[in-house]
C-alpha positions as CSV (number, residue, x, y, z in Angstrom):
1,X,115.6,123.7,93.3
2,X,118.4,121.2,91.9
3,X,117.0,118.5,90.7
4,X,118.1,115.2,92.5
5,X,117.1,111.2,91.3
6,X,116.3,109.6,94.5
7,X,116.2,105.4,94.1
8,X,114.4,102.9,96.8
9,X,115.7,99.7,97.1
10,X,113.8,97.5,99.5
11,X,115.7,94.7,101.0
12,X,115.4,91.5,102.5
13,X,117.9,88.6,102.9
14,X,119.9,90.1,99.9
15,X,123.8,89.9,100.9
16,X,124.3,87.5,98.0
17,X,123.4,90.1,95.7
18,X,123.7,93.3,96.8
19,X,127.1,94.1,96.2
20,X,126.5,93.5,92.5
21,X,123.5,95.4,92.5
22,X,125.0,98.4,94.2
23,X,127.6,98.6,91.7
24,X,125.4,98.4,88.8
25,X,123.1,100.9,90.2
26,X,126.0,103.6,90.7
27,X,127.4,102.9,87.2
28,X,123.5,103.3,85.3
29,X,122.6,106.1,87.9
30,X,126.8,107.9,86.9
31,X,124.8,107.4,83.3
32,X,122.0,109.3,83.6
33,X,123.9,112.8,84.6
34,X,122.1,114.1,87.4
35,X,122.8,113.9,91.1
36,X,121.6,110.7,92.7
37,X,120.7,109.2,96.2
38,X,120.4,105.6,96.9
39,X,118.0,104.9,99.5
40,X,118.3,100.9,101.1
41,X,115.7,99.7,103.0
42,X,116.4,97.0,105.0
43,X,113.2,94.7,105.7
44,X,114.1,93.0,109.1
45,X,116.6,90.8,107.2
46,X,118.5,88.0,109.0
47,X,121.2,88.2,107.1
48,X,124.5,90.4,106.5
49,X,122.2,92.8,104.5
50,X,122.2,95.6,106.7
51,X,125.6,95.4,107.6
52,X,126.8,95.7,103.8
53,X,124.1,98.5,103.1
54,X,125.8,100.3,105.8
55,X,129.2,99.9,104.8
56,X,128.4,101.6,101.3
57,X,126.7,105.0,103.4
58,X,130.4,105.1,105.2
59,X,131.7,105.1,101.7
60,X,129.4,107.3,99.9
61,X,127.1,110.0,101.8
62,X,124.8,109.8,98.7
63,X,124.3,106.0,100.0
64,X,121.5,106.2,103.1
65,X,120.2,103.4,105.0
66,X,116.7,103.0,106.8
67,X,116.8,99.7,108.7
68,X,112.9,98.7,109.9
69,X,112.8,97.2,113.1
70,X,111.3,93.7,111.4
71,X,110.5,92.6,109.0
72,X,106.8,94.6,107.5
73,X,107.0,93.4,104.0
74,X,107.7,94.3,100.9
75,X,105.0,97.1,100.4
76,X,105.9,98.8,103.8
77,X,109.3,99.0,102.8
78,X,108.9,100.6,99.7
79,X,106.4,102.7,101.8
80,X,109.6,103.8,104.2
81,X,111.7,104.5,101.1
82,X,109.0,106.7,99.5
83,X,108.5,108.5,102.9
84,X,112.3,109.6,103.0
85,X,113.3,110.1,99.5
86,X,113.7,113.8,99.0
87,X,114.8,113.9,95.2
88,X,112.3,115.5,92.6
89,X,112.2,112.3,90.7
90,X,112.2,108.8,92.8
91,X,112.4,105.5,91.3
92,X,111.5,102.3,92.9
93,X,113.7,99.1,92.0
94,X,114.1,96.0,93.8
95,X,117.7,94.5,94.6
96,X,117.5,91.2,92.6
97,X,118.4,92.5,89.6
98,X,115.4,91.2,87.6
99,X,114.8,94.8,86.9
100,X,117.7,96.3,85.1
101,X,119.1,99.7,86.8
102,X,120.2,100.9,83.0
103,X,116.3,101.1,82.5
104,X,116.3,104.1,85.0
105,X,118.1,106.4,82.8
106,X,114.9,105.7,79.9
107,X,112.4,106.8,82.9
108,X,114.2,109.7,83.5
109,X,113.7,110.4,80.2
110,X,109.9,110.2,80.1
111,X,110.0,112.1,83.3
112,X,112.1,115.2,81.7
113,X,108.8,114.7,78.8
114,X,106.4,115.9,81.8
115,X,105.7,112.6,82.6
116,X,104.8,111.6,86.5
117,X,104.8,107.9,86.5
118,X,106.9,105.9,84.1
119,X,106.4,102.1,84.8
120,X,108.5,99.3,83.7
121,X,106.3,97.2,81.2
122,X,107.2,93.8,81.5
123,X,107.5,92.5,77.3
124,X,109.7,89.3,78.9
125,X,110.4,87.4,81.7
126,X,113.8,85.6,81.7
127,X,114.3,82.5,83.3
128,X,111.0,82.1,85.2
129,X,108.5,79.2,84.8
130,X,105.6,78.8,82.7
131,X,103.4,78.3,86.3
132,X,104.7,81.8,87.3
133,X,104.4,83.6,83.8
134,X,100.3,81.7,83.4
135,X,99.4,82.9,86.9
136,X,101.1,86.4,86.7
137,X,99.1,86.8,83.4
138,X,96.1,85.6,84.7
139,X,96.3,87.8,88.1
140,X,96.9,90.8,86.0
141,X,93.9,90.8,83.7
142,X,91.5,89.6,86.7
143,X,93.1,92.3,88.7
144,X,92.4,95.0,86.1
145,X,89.0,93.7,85.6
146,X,87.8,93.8,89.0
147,X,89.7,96.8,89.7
148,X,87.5,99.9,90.5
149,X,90.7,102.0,88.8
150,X,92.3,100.6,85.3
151,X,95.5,99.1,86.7
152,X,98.5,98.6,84.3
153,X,99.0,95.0,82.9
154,X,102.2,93.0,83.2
155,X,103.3,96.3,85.8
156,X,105.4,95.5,88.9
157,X,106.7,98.1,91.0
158,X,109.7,99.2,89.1
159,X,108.7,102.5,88.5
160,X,109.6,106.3,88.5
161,X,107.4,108.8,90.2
162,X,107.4,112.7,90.1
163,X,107.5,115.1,93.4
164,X,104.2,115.5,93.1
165,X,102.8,111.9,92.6
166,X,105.2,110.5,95.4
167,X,103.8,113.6,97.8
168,X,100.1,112.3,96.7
169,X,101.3,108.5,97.5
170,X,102.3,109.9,100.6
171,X,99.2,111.6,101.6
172,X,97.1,107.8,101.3
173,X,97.4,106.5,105.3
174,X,96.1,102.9,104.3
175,X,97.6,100.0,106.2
176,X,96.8,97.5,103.2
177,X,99.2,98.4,100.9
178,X,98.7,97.7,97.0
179,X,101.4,100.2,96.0
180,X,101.4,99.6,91.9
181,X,97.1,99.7,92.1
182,X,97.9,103.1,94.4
183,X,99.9,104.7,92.1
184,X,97.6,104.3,89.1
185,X,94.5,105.9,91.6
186,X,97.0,108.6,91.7
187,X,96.4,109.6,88.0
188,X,98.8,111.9,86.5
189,X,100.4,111.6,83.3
190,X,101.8,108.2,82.9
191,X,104.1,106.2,80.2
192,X,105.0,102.3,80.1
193,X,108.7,101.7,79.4
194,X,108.7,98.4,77.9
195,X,111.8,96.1,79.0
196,X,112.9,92.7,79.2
197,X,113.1,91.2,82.8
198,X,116.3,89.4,83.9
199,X,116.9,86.2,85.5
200,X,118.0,86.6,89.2
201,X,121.0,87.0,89.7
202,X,121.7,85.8,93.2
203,X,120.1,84.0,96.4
204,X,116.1,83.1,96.0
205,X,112.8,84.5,95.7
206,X,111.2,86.2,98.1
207,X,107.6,85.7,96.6
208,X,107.0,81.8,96.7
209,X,103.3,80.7,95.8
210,X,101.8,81.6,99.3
211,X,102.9,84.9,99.6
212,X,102.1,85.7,95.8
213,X,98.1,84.2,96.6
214,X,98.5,86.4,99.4
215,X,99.7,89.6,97.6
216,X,97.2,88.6,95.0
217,X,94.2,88.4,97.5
218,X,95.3,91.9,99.5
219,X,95.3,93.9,95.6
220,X,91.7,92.2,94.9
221,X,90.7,93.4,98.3
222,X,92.5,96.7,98.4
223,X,91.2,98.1,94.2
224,X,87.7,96.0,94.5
225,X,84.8,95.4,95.6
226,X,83.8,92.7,93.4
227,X,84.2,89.5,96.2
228,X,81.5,91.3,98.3
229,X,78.9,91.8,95.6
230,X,79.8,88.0,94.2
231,X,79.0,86.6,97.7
232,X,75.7,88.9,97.5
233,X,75.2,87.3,94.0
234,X,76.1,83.8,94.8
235,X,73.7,84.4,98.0
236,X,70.8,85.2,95.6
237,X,71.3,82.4,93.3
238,X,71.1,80.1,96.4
239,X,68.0,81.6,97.2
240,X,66.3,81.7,93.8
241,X,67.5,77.3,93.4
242,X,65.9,76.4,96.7
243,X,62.8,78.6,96.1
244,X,62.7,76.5,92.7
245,X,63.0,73.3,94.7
246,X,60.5,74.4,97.2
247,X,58.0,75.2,94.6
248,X,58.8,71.6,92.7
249,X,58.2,70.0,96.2
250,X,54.6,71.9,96.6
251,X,53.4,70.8,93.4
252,X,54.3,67.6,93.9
253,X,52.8,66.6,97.4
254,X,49.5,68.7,96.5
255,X,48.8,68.4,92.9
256,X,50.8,65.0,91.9
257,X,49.9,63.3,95.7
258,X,53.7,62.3,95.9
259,X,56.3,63.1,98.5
260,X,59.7,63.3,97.1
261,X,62.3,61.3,98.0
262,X,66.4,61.6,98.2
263,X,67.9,62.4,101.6
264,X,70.8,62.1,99.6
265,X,69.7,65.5,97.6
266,X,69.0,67.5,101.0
267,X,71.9,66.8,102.4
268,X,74.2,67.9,99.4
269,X,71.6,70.8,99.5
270,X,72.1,71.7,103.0
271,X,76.0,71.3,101.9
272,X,76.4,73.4,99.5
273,X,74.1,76.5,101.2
274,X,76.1,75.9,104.0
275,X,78.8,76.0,102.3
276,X,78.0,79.4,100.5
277,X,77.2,81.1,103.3
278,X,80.7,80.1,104.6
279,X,82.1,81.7,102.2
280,X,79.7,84.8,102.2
281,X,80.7,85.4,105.7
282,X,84.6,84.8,105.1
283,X,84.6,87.5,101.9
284,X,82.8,89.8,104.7
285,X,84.7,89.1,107.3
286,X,87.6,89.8,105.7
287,X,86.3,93.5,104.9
288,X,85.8,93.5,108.2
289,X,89.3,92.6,109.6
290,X,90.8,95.2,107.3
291,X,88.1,98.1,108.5
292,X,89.7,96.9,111.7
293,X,93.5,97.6,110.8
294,X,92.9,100.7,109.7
295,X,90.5,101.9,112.6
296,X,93.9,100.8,115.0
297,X,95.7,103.5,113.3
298,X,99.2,101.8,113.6
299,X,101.8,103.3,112.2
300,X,102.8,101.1,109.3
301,X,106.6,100.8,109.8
302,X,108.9,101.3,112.5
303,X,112.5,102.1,111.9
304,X,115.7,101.3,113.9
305,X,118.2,102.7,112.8
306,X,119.5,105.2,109.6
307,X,122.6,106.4,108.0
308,X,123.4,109.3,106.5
309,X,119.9,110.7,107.2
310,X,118.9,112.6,110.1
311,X,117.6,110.8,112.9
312,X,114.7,108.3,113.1
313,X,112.7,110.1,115.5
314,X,112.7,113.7,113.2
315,X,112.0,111.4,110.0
316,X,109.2,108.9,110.4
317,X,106.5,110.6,111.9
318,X,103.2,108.5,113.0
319,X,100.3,107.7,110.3
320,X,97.8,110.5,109.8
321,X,94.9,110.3,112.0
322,X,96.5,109.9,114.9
323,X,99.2,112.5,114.4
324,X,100.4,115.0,111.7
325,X,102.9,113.7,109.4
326,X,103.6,110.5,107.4
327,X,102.3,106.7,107.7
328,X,105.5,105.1,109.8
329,X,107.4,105.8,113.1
330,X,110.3,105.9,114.4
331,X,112.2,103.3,117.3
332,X,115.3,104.7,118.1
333,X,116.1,101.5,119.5
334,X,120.0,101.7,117.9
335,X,119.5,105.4,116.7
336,X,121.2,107.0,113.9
337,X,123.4,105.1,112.5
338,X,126.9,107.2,111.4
């Protein structure tokens, strides 16, 4: 089997940039000397991105296109890419340029060592604030502490993957997607490749502080769990403080022959178990809403349209459990595209 170096490049809302990014990509992917496919994923953008992604398949049948009927998210779109890559290596880059394409042809590298996962290592990041680079540090090392598997610090999702590794992400039908924690449960042989992360070159982030609290929150959730044993922890301190109080209370009234006083104290007492078993019940509950998704079994991505592969409907089948096949499915709402 020729070997082939298949790239994924989710999209969203990225016409200011990607015709820069698609021409850096084909000169560092020209670089590495091996045959290459570029695989866009369109996110549901609003935008001329799809439109521009498609005119590079009608110039270049290396170039394919997998436009998602909405917009899923970042995670499913990589998912889509991942599902339709056929080379024997694939590497995952996003289209801001933050992530240099010339670092691909040092993951190939590791790759050709027998390696199965070389990760981009983050050693600097240009041009972002000190708010972004505290909080990134501080999710990391939280992450990887609560993390039932050891997940890479300062790791994104600029990454290369083996045939085998990307077959094994394939096989995982979860609808929560952590995909950098997923890939290090994989195991395999894997190698950091340290670079220094640009500044963005066009348009605006597509992380602002909700959706990064959010991403944060679904990795905790997804690699841990630590938030369910913490409310069962905090629980138990509740109890063992207002068995102490109790006990304070009966020795009082029956030994001392006083009554204690502060309504002031019982309320803020009544407060704050109140306010722990809120919290008990949301960390549970949320547990429960994600055994919910997956018991559903929806597929996690549908796609409208493609170029230069074969049609949706032979590509994307639905998420195992409810059928053989992949995690996504196909709408062939526009159908192939030419």
């Amino acid at each position: 089997m020729t070997d082939l170096l298949s790239v994924i490049v989710p999209c969203f809302n990225e016409e200011a940039v990607l015709p820069l990014t698609h021409d850096r990509l084909r000169r560092a992917l020209d670089a590495v000397g091996m045959p290459w496919e570029v695989l866009y994923v369109d996110d549901g953008s609003r935008d001329r991105t799809r439109e521009i992604a498609m005119a590079f398949a009608a110039d270049d049948e290396r170039v394919k296109v997998i436009s998602l009927s909405r917009n899923f998210g970042h995670q499913a779109a990589v998912t889509a890419g991942l599902n339709h890559a056929a080379g024997t290596a694939v590497a995952i880059i996003d289209a801001d340029l933050q992530d240099p394409p010339e670092v691909l042809g040092r993951m190939v590298e590791k790759w050709r060592e027998g390696y199965d996962v070389a990760y981009g290592l983050r050693t600097e990041r240009i041009g972002e604030s000190a708010f972004k680079l505290w909080t990134a540090r501080l999710f990391y090392r939280l992450m990887n502490r609560l993390s039932d598997v050891p997940i890479p610090l300062d790791v994104g999702d600029f990454r290369l993957l083996s045939r085998r590794a990307v077959d094994a992400f394939n096989a995982m039908p979860e609808c929560d997607r952590f995909i950098r924690g997923m890939v290090a449960w994989v195991g395999f042989r894997q190698v950091a490749v340290p670079y220094s992360r640009d500044r963005r070159q066009a348009g605006v982030s597509k992380y602002p502080l909700r959706k990064m609290l959010h991403f944060a929150w679904d990795g905790i959730l997804s690699f841990s769990d630590a938030p369910a044993r913490l409310a069962t922890t905090v629980g138990f301190v509740a109890l063992g403080i207002a068995t102490l109080v109790a006990l304070q209370v009966f020795v009082a009234y029956f030994f001392a022959k006083q009554t204690t006083p502060g309504w002031t104290s019982t309320f803020l007492a009544i407060m704050f178990l109140g306010g722990v078993q809120s919290l008990c019940i949301g960390v549970l509950g949320e547990y429960i809403a994600r055994i919910y998704r997956e018991v559903k079994r929806r597929p996690l991505y549908l796609v409208a349209a493609t170029a230069n592969l074969p049609g949706p409907e032979a590509t994307s089948p639905a998420r195992p459990g409810r059928a053989e096949g992949r995690p996504g499915l196909a709408a062939a709402a526009d159908g192939a595209a030419p």
